[in-house]
Structures are given as structure tokens and as C-alpha cells.
C-alpha positions, -999 to 999 in steps of 0.1 A, spaced: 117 -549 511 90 -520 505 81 -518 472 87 -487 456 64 -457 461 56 -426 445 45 -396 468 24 -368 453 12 -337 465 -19 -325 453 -27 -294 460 -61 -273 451 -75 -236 442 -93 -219 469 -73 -182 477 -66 -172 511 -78 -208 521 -48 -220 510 -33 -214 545 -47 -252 551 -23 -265 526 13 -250 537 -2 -265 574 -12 -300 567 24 -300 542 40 -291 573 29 -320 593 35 -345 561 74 -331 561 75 -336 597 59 -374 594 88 -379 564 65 -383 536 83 -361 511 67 -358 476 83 -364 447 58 -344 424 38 -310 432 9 -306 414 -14 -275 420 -39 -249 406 -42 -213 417 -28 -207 452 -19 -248 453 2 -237 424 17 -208 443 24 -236 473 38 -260 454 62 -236 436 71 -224 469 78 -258 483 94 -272 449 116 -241 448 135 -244 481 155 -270 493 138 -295 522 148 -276 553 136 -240 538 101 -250 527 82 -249 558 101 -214 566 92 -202 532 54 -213 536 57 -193 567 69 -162 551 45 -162 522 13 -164 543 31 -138 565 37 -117 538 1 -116 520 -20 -117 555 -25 -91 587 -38 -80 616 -39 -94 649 -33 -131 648 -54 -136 679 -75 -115 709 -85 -113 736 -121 -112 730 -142 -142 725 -129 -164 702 -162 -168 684 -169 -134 679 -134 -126 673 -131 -150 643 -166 -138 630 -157 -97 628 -118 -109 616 -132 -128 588 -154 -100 572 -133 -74 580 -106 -92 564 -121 -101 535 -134 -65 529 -100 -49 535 -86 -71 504 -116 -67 485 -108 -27 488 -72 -26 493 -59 -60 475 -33 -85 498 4 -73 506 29 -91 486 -1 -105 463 -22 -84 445 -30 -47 446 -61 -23 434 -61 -4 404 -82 12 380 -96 -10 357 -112 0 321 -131 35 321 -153 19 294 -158 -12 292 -172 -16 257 -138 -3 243 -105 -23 241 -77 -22 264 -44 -43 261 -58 -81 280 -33 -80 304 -48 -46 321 -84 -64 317 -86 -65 359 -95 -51 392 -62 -59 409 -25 -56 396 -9 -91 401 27 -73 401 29 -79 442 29 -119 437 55 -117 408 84 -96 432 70 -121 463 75 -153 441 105 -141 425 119 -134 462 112 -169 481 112 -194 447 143 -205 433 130 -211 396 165 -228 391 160 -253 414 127 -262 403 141 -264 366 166 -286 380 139 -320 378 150 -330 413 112 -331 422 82 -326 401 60 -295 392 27 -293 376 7 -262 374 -30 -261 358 -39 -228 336 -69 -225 308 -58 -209 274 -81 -179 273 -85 -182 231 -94 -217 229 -109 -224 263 -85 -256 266 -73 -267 301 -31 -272 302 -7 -281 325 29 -268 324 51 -295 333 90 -289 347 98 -317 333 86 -311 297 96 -273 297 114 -248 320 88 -231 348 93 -194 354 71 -168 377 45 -167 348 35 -200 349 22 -198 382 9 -160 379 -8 -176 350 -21 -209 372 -40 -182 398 -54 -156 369 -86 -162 381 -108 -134 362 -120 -104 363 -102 -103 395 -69 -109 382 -50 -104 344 -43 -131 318 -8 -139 319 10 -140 282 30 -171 279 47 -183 242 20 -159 226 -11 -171 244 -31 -155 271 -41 -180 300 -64 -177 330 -65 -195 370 -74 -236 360 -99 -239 379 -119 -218 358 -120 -255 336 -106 -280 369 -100 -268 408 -79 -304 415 -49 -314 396 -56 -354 407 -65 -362 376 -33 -354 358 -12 -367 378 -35 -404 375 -28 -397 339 10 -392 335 25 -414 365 42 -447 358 14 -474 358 43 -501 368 45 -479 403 28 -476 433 16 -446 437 4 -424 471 -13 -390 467 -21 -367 495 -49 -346 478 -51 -315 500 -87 -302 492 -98 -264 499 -140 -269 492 -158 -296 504 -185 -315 481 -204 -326 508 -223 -303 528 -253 -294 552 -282 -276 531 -285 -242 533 -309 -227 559 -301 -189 546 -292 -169 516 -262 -163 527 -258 -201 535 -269 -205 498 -237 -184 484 -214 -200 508 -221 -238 496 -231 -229 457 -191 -216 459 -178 -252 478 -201 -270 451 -186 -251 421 -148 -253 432 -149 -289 449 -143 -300 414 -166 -334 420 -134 -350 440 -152 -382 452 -166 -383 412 -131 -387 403 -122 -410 428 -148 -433 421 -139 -428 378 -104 -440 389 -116 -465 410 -132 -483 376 -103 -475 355 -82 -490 378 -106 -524 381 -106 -521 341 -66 -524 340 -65 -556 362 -99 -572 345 -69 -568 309 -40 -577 328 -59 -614 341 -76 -613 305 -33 -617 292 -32 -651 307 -61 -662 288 -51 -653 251 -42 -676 229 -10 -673 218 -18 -664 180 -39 -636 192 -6 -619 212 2 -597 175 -41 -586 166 -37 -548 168 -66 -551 190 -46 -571 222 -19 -551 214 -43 -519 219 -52 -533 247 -27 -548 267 -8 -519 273 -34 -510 296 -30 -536 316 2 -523 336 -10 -519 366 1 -507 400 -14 -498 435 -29 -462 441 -32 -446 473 -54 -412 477 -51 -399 509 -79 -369 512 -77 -336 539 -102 -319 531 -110 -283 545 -139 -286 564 -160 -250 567 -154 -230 601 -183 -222 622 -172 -184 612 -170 -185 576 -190 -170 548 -187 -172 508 -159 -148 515 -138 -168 529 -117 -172 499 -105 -138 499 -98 -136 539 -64 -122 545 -65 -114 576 -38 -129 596 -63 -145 623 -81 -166 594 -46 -173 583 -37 -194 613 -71 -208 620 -69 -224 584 -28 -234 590 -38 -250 622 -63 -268 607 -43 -280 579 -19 -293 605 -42 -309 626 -54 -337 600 -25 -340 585 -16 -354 618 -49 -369 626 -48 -389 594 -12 -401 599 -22 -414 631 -52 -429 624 -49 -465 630 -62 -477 596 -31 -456 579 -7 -468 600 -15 -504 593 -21 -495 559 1 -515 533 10 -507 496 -24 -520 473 -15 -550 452 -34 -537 418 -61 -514 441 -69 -481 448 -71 -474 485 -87 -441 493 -83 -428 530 -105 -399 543 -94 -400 582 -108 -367 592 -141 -370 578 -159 -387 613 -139 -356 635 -165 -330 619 -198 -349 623 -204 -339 661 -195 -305 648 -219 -304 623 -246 -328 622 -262 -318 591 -230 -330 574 -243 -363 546 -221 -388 550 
């Protein structure tokens, strides 16, 4: 008999990139790995909630009718492809830049003068009340409340700069929560929740790994999918716009191999206290120091499974805010396609649960190398 196995879903910040996510989630549904806990920041919030908040044979169609919703334009042309992804892209990113994203987020006119005070919620270039009526529409904040799967969204309190993560099964999740998640300033307003103003998380951390690491049950196995936007690893630049484009993967990767290597020595830590256990002598089983101690030797296995968005050929530091409907696709298709290249890789499908290990799995990473060559390893 298997032993028992956690499935998270960890889903990162990154904007109109986020496309990538509801496409690799819809191969993972398709393989049957369903999560048991979301956790997301910023538009992985938005996902998750989406996912979370529908039952299992809605969430793909709802995916589908969010990105619908908040892209346009042509989803493909006739003309070249290359050149057609190249002038889609910019003119996509400067059609939301002027006119906001349906369904989203909408202009409007911020502060005549900005050394006087305005109310914080009207501190912002775009009105966030689009993404409230478009959540409220495709989320069902009952079901979500209802604890049969797991939601964790990541927000920073504006007053105290503190990072927090609002938990459905500590408190009861509503639209504001994950308005509040993707408040990424001065784009976007602080959301008021209990009294406080909060901002996007990953103004503090773009990948919600970490906390779910921190909070699981260390007496289960545990598998992660950790669907990553920005990519740490990257060619140099060889122009200034080139320089942009990577300075914004650097920033918003949120060091994702760093933490994976952290966890890596935790993890070795736990099992170096759980053999130490054998070796105390019985007297010593009541010091407050052992007992301090040997709590943190419950151990299980930990599988990360990384798909990481690789950058496009086409894209430029604006690729974040790309709604256009063509981008849209490209970034769902790619999502889907290592989703499925990584659960057929052979070294997954032989993979078994770790016994006291953390396995980390990047199956996609050799696909891109012939595509860019400059890539590190």
C-alpha cells in the first residue's frame, strides 16, 4: 500500500504570466494529481481561488473563462508567427498599461497632488473594482470556506511591513483576501481587511513554498508542484532592454533554488535528531533541551516538483502586464506542455515516495538549452 501523500499546488506572482499556471494545472488535473492545498500570491492567488472555489469538473472551465475574460485580441494570425508574437506582445502590454484589463483592473485618475492626502484605498493608477465583480462571479467563497481543500494567500501589511498569509482554515476567505494578495503598488489599491491596509506579497515573497514547508504535517509525505512565473537562472544581458527584462525575473524569482537548497538542510537536520533519539540515554528523554529538540525530529518525505516559465523568444520586461489574448495562449500552452513533459519524464514516473528525503524534480529544464544556449545550468 502507497503511503499517504500530500499534494500542493504552489502557485507564484507574475500578472498576465499567470496564463502558464491555469495551463500546466490543467494537465496535472488531467494526469489525476489533485491538490489538497492551494497556495498563491498575486495572480497565483487569483488561480488558486478560482480553482479552490469550484468543484473539480468546473475548474479547468473557470480558468478558461477568467483568462478569457481579462485578455483580447486575435488569438492567432496569419502572419509570421515570430513577428506576430513580437507586435502582439507590446501592443498588448501598452493597451493595458493605457486602458487597464477587462474584467481586472481599469484606469482612473489618481491623486491631482501628490504631496496632499487622499483616502489609501484611492492611492492608484487603476481601479481594482473589475477583479472584485469577476471573482465574485466564477469563485464560490462558500465552497472554499467549506475546508474541503486548502487555501493560502500571501499579502504584506502596509503599516508594519510584515508578510501574512490568510489561511481558510484559520479564518473565512472572501474576495478581499485575494484583491488584497495582488495589490501590487502604485499600480493597484491597498485592500482594508479587519482594520489594516495590505499590499500584493510579493512585494516581501513571490513563492508561497515556503509556508506551506512550514505548516504541513511533518509525519506526511508531502509532493509540491511549484509552478514558477520568473526564472532565476538566466543568459546575461546583451542590451538595455535585456537588462530590464532579467533585473524583473531576478527580483520576482524569489531565490526558488535558495529555498530549495535551505529545505534540503532542514530536512537533513530533522533526520541527523530523529537517529540522534536512538542514542539517548534514557535519563536524558525529560532535559528540556531533548525535549526541545526531538520534536523536530518528525520527519517525512518531500517532493518539489518545479515548471518553471521559461522566457519566450518574444518577450520583454513587459511581459507581465501582456493581455493580449495571443500571449495568453502562448503562456497556457506552455504551461501545459511541461506539465506533461514532467509527468512523463521517465525519472518521475519511476519516482517513489522519499523515505526522510527531499526529492526535487526540474524535468523541463534540459527542453530549453538548445533554445537558448546562454542559459547556466
Amino acid at each position: 500500500m502507497a503511503a499517504k501523500e500530500i499534494i500542493g499546488l504552489v502557485l507564484q506572482g507574475g500578472g498576465a504570466l499567470g496564463a502558464y499556471q491555469a495551463g500546466a494545472f490543467e494537465e496535472l488535473n488531467a494526469g489525476g494529481y489533485c491538490p489538497h492545498w492551494y497556495a498563491g500570491i498575486s495572480i497565483g492567488a487569483i488561480n488558486a481561488a478560482i480553482i479552490c472555489g469550484n468543484p473539480p469538473e468546473k475548474r479547468v472551465a473557470r480558468l478558461r473563462e477568467f483568462w478569457e475574460r481579462v485578455t483580447n485580441g486575435a488569438s492567432s494570425s496569419f502572419v509570421a508567427p515570430d513577428i506576430m508574437s513580437a507586435v502582439s506582445a507590446d501592443l498588448g502590454a501598452n493597451m493595458a498599461a493605457l486602458f487597464g484589463a477587462p474584467g481586472f483592473f481599469a484606469p482612473r485618475l489618481p491623486p491631482v497632488v501628490p504631496t496632499l492626502p487622499y483616502p489609501p484605498t484611492s492611492l492608484s493608477l487603476y481601479d481594482t473594482q473589475p477583479l472584485r465583480d469577476t471573482l465574485s462571479a466564477l469563485v464560490d467563497f462558500d465552497l472554499i470556506n467549506a475546508k474541503r481543500d486548502r487555501l493560502s494567500v500571501g499579502a504584506v501589511n502596509v503599516r508594519t511591513g510584515n508578510f501574512q498569509y490568510f489561511d481558510n482554515m484559520t479564518e473565512t476567505i472572501g474576495p478581499d483576501h485575494v484583491l488584497a494578495s495582488g495589490a501590487l503598488p502604485p499600480g493597484f489599491p491597498p485592500v482594508e481587511i479587519n482594520g489594516e491596509l495590505y499590499w500584493d506579497g510579493g512585494l516581501v515573497s513571490n513563492t508561497p513554498l515556503q509556508y506551506i514547508l512550514d505548516n504541513c504535517d511533518p509525519k506526511t509525505n508531502l509532493c509540491v508542484f511549484q509552478v514558477d512565473l520568473f526564472s532565476a537562472r538566466g543568459p546575461a544581458p546583451e542590451t538595455l532592454l535585456d537588462v530590464l527584462h532579467r533585473e524583473k525575473d531576478i527580483r520576482y524569482s524569489s531565490r526558488t533554488r535558495l529555498n530549495t537548497d535551505l529545505l534540503k538542510r532542514a530536512h537533513d537536520l530533522r533526520v541527523a535528531v530523529k537517529r540522534l533519539s536512538k542514542k539517548i540515554r534514557p535519563e536524558l528523554h525529560k532535559d528540556p533541551d531533548w525535549l526541545a529538540l526531538s520534536d523536530f525530529g518528525d520527519v517525512a518525505g518531500v517532493t518539489i516538483a518545479q515548471l518553471i516559465h521559461r522566457r519566450a523568444a518574444y518577450e520583454t520586461d513587459s511581459k507581465d502586464y501582456d493581455f493580449s489574448r495571443f500571449s495568453m495562449e502562448d503562456h497556457w500552452k506552455a504551461g501545459a506542455a511541461d506539465a506533461v513533459a514532467t509527468l512523463t519524464n521517465p525519472k518521475w514516473v519511476s519516482r517513489r515516495h522519499p523515505n526522510e528525503d527531499v526529492v526535487i524534480f526540474d524535468c523541463t529544464k534540459d527542453l530549453y538549452k538548445s533554445d537558448n544556449k546562454k542559459e547556466p545550468s
